[in-house]
N, C-alpha and C positions, 0 to 999 in steps of 0.2 A: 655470585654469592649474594643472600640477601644482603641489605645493606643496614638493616637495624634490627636487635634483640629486647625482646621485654620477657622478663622471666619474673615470675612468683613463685613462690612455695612457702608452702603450709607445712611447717617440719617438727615433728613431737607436736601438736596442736592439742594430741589426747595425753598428757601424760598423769596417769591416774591420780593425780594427789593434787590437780590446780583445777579452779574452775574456769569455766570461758563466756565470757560475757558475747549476749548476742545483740543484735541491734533489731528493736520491734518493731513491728509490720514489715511494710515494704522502703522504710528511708534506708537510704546507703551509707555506711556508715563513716563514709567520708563527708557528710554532710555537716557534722560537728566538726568544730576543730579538735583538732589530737595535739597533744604537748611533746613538746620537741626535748628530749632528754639527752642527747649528745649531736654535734653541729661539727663537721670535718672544718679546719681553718686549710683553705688551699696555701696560704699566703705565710701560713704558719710553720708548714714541711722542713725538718732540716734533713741536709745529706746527709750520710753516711758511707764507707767505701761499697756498703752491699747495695742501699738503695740508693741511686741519686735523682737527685730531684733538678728539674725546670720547669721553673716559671713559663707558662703560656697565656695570652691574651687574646679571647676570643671577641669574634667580631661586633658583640653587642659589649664589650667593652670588661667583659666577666672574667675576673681574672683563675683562670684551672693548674692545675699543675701537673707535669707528664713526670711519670714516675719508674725509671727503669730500675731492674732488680737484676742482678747479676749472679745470685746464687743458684747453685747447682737443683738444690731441692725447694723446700718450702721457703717461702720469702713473704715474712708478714712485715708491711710496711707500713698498716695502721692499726693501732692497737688500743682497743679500749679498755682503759683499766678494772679493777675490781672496784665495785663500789657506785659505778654509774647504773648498772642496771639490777635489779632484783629479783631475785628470787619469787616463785610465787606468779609475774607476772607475764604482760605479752605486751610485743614491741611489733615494729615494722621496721627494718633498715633499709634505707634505698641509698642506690649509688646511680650516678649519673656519670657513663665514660663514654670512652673513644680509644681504641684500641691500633696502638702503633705498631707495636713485636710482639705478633702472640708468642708461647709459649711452644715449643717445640711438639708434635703431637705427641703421645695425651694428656700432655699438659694443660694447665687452665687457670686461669682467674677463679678466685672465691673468694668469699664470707664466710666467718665462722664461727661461733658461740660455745667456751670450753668452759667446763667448772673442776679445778681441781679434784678437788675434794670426792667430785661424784665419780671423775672418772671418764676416759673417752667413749664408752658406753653411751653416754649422754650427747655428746658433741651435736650442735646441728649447722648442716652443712645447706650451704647454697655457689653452686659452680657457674661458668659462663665462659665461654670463647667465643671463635671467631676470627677471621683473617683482619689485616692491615687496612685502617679505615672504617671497618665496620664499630658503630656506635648503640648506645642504646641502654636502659635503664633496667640493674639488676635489682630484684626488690626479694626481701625475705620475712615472711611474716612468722614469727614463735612463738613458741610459750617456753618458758623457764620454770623449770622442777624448783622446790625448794632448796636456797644453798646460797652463800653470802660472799662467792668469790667468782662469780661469772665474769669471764672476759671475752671481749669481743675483737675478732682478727679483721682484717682483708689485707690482700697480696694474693701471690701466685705460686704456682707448682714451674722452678724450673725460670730462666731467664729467660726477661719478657719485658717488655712497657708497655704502659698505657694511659692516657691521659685522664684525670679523674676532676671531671666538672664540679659535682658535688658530692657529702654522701654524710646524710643523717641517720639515728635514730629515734624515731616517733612513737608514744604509748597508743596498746590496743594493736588488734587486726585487720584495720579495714572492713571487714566483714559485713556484709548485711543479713538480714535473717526473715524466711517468711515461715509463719508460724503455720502448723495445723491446727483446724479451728474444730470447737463444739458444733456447730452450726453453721459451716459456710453458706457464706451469702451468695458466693459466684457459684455457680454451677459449672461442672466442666463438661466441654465441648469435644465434639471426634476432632483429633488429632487433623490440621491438613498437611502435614508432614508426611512424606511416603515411612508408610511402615515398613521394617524389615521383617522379611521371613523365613532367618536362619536357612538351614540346609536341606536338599530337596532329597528325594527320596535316593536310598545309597543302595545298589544292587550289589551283590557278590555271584557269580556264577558258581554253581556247583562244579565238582569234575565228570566230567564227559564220561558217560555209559560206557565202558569197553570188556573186551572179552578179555582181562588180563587176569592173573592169577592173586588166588589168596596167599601171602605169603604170611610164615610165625615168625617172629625173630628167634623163638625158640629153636628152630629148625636149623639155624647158624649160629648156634653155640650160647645163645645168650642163658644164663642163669641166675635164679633167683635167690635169694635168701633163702636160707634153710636154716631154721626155728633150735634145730639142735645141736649145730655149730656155728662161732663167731664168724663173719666176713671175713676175706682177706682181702688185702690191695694185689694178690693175684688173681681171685677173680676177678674186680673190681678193673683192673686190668687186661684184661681178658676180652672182660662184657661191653669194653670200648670197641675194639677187634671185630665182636659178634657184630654188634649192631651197624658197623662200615659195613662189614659183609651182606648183612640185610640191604642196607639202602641201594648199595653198587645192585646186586640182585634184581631189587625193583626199578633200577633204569633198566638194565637189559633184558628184563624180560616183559616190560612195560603192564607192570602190577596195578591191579585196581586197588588193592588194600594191602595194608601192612597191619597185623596183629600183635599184640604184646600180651601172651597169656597172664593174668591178674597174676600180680607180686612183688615184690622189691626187688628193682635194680640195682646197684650200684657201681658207680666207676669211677674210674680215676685216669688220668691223661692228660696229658701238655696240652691237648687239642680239643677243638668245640664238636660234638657230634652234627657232622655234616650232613644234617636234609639240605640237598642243594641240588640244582637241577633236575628238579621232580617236576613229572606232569601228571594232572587226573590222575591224584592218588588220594585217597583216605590213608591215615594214619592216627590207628586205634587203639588208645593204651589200655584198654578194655579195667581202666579204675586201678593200674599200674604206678607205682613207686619210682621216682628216676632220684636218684640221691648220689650227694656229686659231694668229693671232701678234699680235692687237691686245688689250689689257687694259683693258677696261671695268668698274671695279670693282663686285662686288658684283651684277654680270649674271653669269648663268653661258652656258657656251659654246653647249648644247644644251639649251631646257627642255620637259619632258614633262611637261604637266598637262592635268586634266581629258581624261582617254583611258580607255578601257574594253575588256578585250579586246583588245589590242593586246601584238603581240611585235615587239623590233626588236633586230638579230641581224648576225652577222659584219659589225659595224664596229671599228675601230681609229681611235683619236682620241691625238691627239699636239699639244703646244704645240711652235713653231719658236723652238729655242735660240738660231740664227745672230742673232735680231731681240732678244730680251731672254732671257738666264739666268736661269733660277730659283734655283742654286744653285751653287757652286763650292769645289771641292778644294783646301785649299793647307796647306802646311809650311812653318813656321818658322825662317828660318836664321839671321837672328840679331834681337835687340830689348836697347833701349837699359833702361838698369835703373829709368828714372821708368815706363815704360811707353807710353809717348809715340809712339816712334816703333820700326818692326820692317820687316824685310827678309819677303816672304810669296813662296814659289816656285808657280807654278800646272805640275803635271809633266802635266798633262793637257789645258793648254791650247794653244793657238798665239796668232804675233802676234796675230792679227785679236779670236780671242776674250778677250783679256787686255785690249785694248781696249773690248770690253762689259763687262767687269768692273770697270772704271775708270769708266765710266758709270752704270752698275747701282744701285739701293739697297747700304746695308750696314746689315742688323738686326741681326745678332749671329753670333759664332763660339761652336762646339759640338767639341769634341773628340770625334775618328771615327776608328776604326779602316777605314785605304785599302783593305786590302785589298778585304774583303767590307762596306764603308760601311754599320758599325756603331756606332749613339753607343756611344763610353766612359762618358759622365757626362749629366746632366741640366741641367747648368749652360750658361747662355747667357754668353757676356760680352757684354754689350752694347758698340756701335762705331757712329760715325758717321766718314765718312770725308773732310777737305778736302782733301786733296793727296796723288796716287797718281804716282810718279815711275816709269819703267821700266826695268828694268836690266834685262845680261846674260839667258840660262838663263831665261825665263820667271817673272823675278823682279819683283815691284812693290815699291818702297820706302814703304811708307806712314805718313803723320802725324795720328795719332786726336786732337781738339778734347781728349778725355778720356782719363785713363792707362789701358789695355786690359791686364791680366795674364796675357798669353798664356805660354807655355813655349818655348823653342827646341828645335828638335827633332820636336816635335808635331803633328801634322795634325789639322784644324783644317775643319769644313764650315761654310763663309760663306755665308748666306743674305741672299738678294736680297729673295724675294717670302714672301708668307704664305697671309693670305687674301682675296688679290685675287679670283677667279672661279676658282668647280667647272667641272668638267666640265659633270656631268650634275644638272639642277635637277629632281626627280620631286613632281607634289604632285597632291592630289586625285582621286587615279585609283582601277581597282579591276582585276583581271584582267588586272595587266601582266606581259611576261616580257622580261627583257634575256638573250637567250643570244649566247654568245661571244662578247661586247662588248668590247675591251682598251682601256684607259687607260697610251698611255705615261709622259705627264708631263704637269702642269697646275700654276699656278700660281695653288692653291687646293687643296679638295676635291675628290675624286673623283665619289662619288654622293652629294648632300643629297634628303635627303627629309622632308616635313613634309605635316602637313594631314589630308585626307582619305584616307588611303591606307588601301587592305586588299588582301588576295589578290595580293601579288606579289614576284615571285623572281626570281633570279640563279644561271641554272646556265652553267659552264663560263666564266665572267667574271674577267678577271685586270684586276692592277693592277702593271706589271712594267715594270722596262728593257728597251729594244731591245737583241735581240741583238746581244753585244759592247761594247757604250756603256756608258764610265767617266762618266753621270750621276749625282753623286751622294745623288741624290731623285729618284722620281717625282710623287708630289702631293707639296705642300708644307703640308699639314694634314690630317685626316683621310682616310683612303681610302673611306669609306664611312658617314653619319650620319642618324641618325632625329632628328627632334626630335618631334615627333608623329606618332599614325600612331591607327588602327583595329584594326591587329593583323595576324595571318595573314602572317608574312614568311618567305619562304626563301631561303637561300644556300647553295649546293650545289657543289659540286667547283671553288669557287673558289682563287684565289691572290692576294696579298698582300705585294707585297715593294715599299723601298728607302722607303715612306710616310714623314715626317717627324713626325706627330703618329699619332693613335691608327688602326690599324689597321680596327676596326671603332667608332663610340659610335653605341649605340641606347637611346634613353631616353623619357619623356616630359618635358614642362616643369615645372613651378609656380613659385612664389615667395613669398617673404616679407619681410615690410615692408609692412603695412598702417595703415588709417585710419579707425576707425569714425566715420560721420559722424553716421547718425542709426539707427534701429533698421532702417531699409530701404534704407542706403547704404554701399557701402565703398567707398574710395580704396587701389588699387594703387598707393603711393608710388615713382616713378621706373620704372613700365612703359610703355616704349613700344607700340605696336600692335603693333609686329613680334614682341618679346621670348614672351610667355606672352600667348598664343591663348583668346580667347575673342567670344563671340556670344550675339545674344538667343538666350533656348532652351535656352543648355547648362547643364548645371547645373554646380555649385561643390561643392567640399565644403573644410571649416577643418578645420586639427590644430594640434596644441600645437608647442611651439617645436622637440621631438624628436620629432615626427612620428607622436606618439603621435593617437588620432582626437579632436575635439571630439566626436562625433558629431551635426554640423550639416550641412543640404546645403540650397542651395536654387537653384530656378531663377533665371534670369539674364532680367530682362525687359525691358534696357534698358543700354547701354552707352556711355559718352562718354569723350572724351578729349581732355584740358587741359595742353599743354606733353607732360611724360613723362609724366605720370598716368595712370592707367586707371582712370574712378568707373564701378560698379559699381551697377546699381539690382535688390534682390531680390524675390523675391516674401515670403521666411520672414523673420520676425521674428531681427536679428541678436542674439548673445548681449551680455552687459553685464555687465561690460568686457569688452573684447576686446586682448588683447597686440597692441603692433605686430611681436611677432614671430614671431604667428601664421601657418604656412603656409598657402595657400591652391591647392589642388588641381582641374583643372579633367576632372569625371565622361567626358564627354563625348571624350577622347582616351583610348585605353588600346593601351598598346604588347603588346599578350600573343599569345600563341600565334608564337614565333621559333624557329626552325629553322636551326640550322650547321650542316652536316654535310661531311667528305670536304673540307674545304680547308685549305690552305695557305699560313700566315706565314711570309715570311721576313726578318727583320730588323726595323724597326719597331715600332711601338709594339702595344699590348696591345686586348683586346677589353672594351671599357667599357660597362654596361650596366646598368639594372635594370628589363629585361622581366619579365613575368609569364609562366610557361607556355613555357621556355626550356628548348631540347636544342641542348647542342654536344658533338659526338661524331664519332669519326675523323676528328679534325683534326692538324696538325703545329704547332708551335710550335716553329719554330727562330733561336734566339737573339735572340728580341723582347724589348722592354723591360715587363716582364711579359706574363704570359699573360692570364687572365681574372680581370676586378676588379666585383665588383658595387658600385654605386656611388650617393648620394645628395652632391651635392656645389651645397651652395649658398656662392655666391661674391658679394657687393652690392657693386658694381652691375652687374659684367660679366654672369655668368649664374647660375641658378636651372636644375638637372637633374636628372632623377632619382626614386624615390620609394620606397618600399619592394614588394620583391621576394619571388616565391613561386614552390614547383612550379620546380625548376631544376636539371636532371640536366645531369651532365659526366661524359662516359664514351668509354672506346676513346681516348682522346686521347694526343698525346704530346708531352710537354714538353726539350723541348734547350735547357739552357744557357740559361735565360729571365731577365730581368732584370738586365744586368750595371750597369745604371747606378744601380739601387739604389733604385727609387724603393719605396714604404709598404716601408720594410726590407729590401726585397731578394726580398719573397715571390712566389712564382710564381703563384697565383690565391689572391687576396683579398677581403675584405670594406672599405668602405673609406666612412666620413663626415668630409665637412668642411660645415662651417656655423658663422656666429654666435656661437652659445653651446656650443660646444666640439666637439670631435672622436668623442664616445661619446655613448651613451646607454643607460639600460637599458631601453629600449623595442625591441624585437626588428626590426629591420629588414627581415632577409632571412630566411624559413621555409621549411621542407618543401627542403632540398637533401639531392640523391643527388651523390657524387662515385668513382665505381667505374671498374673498369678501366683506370686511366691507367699510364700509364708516364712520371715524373718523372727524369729524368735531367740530373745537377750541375745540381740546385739552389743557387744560389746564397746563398739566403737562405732562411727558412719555404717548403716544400713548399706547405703552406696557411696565412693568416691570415685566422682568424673573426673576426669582432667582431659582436656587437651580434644575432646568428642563435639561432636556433630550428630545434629538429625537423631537424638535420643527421646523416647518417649517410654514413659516408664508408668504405670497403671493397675490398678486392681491388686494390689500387695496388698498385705497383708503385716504390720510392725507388731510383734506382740511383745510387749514390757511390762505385762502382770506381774511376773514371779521376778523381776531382773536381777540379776545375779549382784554381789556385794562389789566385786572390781569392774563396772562398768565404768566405762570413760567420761567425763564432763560432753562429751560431745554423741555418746552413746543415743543410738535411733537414727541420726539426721543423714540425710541425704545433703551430699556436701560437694559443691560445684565449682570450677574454676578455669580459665582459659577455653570455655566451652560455647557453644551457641547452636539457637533450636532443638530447644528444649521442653517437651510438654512432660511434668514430674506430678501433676496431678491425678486427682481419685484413688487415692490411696488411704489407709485407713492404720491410724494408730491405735492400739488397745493400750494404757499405761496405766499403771496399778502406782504404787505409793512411791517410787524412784522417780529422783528429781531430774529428769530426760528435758530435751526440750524439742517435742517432734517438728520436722520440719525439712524446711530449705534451708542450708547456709550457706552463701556467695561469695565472692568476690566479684563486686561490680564494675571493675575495672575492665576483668578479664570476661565475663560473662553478659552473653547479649542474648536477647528476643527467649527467654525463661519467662514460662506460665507454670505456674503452681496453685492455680485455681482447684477447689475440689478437694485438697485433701483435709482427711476428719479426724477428732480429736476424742477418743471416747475412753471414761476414767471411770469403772466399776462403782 
């Protein structure tokens, strides 16, 4: 295991109502002194029966003190009070330890900054672990929103010691700043840095010429809507029946085509319509309706596995609202001041439906701008709902078990469903092509895909509202997700709009939290069979707790499963000791060679990823809640994604108005870890990125945040801040670096109009080495 940690982080840096002082030219801005505003006294500690304290004497004579905590949950055992820091401003907190008992996994040492008043909303957090022994300096740089009761934590999650050398609070960020100029003097230079060149060209085979038959689904019973009597759930019923019978059909008589004569389907059933085991088939909805209104969770609508060579193409698939809403519009007209109770106006619904809404789930309201059903904020309030009374105007009087802090005035998108059932379930295939496939709405994911997959795209595929329809969602989670894959993916002139969660996530799995059993055994503690994939045969590979390599890998000769566990039998001799916070990596999946190109986001969430061998280029990005975030984000015991990324071009792209609800800062394409033992690391995560030709336009926060990258060159962009919007962030425009190295962020060009931006580099010089920002230009109308 390494044997020392340094972590930073930049947490709320942007929070809209503080400004942030930078430090000009190229001094670091540690070069001044910074005022020391709180000083831990080691010497000073008293016990208590949760925390107790010993004195230690280290060898240059410094006296630390080892701090064990024995409570079950949180254990804060330094506490700054109210009054030390303020509001308004930015600090640095650094701690200097030594780590005796960590914390049971996933447990962890932190720091933490709370304001009554505002709310845990606001908290900002800084984590760190680590096994027995391991040392090293936790540092957290913030800003504080305005509010006159800020307090400052450290302790742990969960009984644990650890010896704490020192640990201050310092005014300011650290931060260094190089500015964009009118007139640079330096000229910029070609990159000697190997450039990345994203993903190389992604083939798909078509299905193979054969003499097989044209099959109708009409021909096995399937039937349409008919204009002059209502549906039934007996046809509907029925047309599930038909279309098994079609598919079975075209295995045994090995069909080249399946036809769906133009019209509305609809069905209903426990079960997903099985395309599965198909070869060399087209499958043609000939501009056909699939509309689906029963919710079987965790079945998806339509699942396509195991198929090869196989395209299936002008279908439309839509979930039926009139039977269950996914989701619902409403405004605030008035609410009682415990929170309690509130009058909610639905302006988009009629009797009948305000009645399903009365019925329906209620998981939480999200503040959304009506017009164009944009989140304002990332915040859920969570709502359970007993009693829905109905007034006047489309109004429901409601009484929440718990006080709900909504606003008057506000609109507000009330979600029903989540992740009940995707659409479309794809797995173990190879040579698949979905063209002009549309996802109205679903009450889940759009397309999941995991497994065996290789060789398959999506051109001309949308994920949209019916034209005219004030739904205020289409999927109600992802529009589009990989959890494992083989590689070779493309998406091509697709669209993207009204998704409620991430727009596109393509990742692989792993996990951490292990259990060395014996030199030939590990226990997955708390993996299901479902969660992170694995089989005899595949191999494994171990990293350190940041993801740095063990350099271990071994076959997989044997695998059981006890409760949530996953034991793991090897063939290689396992190392000794082994952290349980060892990640553990499975060879055998690898998400690389992805291809974006020519589509379009409208609204929704961001593109989350850490493929290898990644090109997104001529894309739109308009007013998503971020653009594109590369991403290692492990969460115990929810999930485990992600892994480190390489080879990743972004270019021709164009960014509008990206992120307004602020999530990692505000930034429009980032770098981004959460895990365990803290938010950073200086083990390089994501290497070899091209980011050129873009056009960033009102940025709202950092144009780019790197963290934790290597071998990045970033060029020819384009910052436009003519028109910049009113909530842009004090840090809005800059290119914002930290725990990073080899770096060329030059020739880039700012356009800024009368907003007080301040284009640029911002650093941390601690954490960031061998950065040239030579070239970039400064130009004001």
């Amino acid at each position: 295991m390494n044997q020392s940690h340094h972590f930073r982080i930049s947490s709320r840096l942007l929070a809209a109502l503080v400004c942030i002082a930078v430090i000009p030219c190229c001094a670091s801005a540690t070069d001044a002194p910074r005022t020391v505003v709180y000083e831990w006294n080691p010497s000073g500690f008293r016990s208590i029966p949760v925390y107790q304290g010993t004195p230690v004497t280290r060898a240059t004579g410094q006296t630390a003190q080892c701090i064990t905590a024995l409570g079950a949950e949180w254990n804060n055992y330094i506490v700054v009070s109210p009054g030390k820091l303020k509001g308004g401003h930015e600090y640095t907190a650094i701690l200097k330890y030594e780590i005796v008992t960590p914390p049971k996994f996933p447990g962890n040492f932190y720091m933490f900054a709370r304001s009554k008043s505002l709310g845990q909303r606001y908290d900002i957090w800084q984590t760190w672990g680590g096994d027995a022994h391991n040392s090293g300096i936790a540092r957290l740089s913030f800003h504080l929103k305005e509010a006159d009761d800020w307090v400052f934590t450290v302790g742990c999650k969960g009984p644990a010691a650890q010896i704490i050398d020192s640990f201050q609070i310092i005014e300011g960020n650290g931060f260094a700043y190089l500015p964009a100029e009118k007139n640079p003097v330096t000229a910029v230079k070609p990159s000697p840095l190997p450039v990345a060149t994203g993903a190389p060209p992604i083939t798909i085979d078509p299905p193979t010429a054969k003499a097989g038959p044209v099959l109708s689904a009409k021909d096995f019973g399937l039937v349409a809507d008919n204009p002059s009597s209502p549906p039934t759930n007996a046809v509907a019923t029925e047309n599930f029946a038909a279309i098994k019978r079609a598919i079975d059909a075209c295995r045994q008589q090995g069909a080249a085509r399946l036809v769906f004569p133009k019209g509305v389907y609809r069905f209903y059933s426990n079960e997903p319509i099985p395309f599965d085991k198909l070869n060399d088939l087209v499958i043609d909805g000939q501009d056909s309706e699939f509309i689906f209104e029963k919710i079987h969770g965790g079945v998806a609508t339509i699942n396509v596995t195991e198929c090869n060579r196989c395209v299936m193409k002008n279908i439309r698939v839509d979930w039926d609202w009139t039977v269950t809403p996914l989701a619902s519009l409403c405004r605030v007209v008035n609410a009682t001041a415990d929170g309690l109770t509130c009058d909610l106006a639905f302006p988009d619904l009629n009797e009948k439906e305000i009645e399903l809404v009365k019925k329906a789930p209620w998981m939480g309201l999200t503040a959304m701008e009506p017009e164009f059903f944009r989140f304002k904020t990332e915040q859920i309030l969570r709502c359970s709902v007993p009693q829905c009374t109905s007034l006047p105007d489309n109004v429901l009087q409601v009484t929440f078990k718990q006080p709900v802090p909504v606003v008057v005035g506000e609109t507000y998108f009330l979600r029903h469903q989540y992740y009940e059932m995707p659409a479309f379930r794809i797995g173990d295939s190879s040579h698949l092509l979905f063209d002009n496939v549309t996802i109205y709405s679903m009450p889940g994911m759009g397309w999941t895909n995991r497994g065996e997959m290789s060789h398959w795209g999506f051109r001309n595929c949308k994920i949209t509202r019916r034209e005219g329809s004030r739904r205020p969602v289409t999927t109600t989670a992802d529009g589009f997700h990989v959890v494992e894959s083989l590689g070779n993916l493309l998406l091509e002139n697709c669209e993207f709009t009204g998704i409620s969660e991430d727009n596109i996530n393509i990742h692989d799995n792993c996990f951490q939290g292990v259990e060395r059993n014996d030199d030939h055994t590990l226990t997955l503690v708390g993996n299901p069979r479902w969660r992170f994939k694995v089989a005899v045969d595949h191999t494994i590979e171990l990293f350190y707790a940041d993801y740095s390599p063990i350099r271990f890998q071994s076959r997989i000769n044997a695998v059981t499963y006890k409760g949530n566990d996953t034991i793991l039998t090897l063939d290689e001799k396992l190392p000794n000791p082994l952290s349980p916070q060892t990640i553990v990596g499975n060879k055998h999946y690898h998400t690389s060679n992805v291809r974006i190109a020519n589509c379009q986001f409208h609204g929704g969430g961001r593109i989350l990823t850490s493929a290898q061998n990644l090109t997104i280029e001529d894309c739109l990005f308009d007013h998503t809640s971020m653009a594109v975030q590369l991403a290692v984000d492990i969460t115990p015991p929810l999930w485990a994604e992600g892994s480190p990324a390489s080879n990743i071009v972004l270019r021709r792209n164009t960014f509008e108005s990206v992120n307004a609800t602020g999530r990692v800062d505000g930034a429009a394409v980032c770098t981004f870890t959460r895990w365990p033992a803290g938010s950073t690391t200086s083990y390089p995560l994501y290497r070899d990125i091209l980011i050129e030709k873009n056009r960033f336009v009102n940025t709202l926060g950092p144009t780019l945040s790197l963290r934790t990258c290597q071998n990045v060159v970033v060029r020819d962009n384009l910052i436009d801040m003519v028109k910049a919007s009113d909530n842009i962030t004090p840090m809005a425009s800059v290119f914002f670096v930290e725990h990073s190295s080899d770096l060329k962020l030059g020739g880039n060009r700012w356009e800024v109009g009368a907003a007080a931006v301040k284009p640029g580099v911002l650093y941390d010089p601690e954490t960031t080495s061998k950065l040239d920002a030579a070239g970039n230009i400064l130009v004001r109308p």
